[in-house]
N, C-alpha and C positions, 0 to 999 in steps of 0.2 A: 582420554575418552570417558564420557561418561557411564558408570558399572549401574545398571540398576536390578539389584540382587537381595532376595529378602536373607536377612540374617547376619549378614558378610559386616556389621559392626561401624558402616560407614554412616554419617551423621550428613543430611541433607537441610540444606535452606533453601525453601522455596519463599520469595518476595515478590510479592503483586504488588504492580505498583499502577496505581492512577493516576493518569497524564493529559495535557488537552493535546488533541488529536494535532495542533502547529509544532509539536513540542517533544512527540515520540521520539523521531531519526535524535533530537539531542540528548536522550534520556539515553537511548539505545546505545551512544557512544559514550556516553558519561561510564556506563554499564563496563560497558568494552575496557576503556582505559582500566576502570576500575581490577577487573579481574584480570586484567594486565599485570598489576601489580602484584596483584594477591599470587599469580601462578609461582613466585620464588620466594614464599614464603610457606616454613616447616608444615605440615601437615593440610595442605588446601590440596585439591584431588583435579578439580575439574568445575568449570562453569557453562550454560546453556541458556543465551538471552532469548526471546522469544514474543513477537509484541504482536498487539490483536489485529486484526485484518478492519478492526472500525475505526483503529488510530489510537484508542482511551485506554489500552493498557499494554504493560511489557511486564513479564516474568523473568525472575530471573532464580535459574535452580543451580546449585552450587553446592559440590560436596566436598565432605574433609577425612577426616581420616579418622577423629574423633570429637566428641564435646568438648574438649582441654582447646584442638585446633582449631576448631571453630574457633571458638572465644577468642584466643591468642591472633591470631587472623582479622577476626572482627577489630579487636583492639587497635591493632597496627593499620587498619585502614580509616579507622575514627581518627587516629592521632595524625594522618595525612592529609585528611579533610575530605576524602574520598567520599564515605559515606555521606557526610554532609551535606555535600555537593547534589548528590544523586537526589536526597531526599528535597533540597529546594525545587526541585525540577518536575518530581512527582510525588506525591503520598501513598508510601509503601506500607504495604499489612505483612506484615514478616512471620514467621512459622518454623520452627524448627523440626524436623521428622525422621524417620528411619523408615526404612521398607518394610510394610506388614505384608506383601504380596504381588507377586509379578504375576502372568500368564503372555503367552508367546504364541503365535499361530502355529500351528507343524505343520 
């Protein structure tokens, strides 16, 4: 489950990706298989796909445990053609981040 916690050391990618609206639901599964993957691989935490209500885009926020795991992660899903994949299907703008600040309703 996804932790969103400032401080707590975990490494976040968030990737928007642009898609034509015929093409979301296949990008959404590409997504899916993909953090299929990644979930048994050392240090990957948790993923959260997420596509616009106009059709033209999906998020996808994904945490690790660290920078080293990300990377390592990232790597072994390049070398599967995962990312690949994902990226003919829509043009992602990728981001690396950490939590500068949560707030919560009481």
């Amino acid at each position: 489950m996804p932790s969103i916690v400032a401080g707590n050391g975990i490494v976040t990618h968030i990737n928007v990706f642009t898609v034509a609206p015929e093409r979301q639901d296949e990008l959404v599964q590409s997504l899916i298989e993909t953090v299929q993957a990644a979930r048994r691989m050392p240090g990957w935490i948790s993923a959260s796909i997420h596509k616009s209500l106009d059709g033209r885009q999906v998020t996808n926020y994904v945490q690790f445990a660290s920078r080293e795991a990300a990377q390592r992660v990232t790597q072994q899903l390049l070398a599967l053609g995962l990312i690949q994949r994902n990226t003919a299907i829509g043009t992602v703008s990728p981001g690396q981040y950490e939590v500068a600040f949560t707030l919560e309703r009481s």
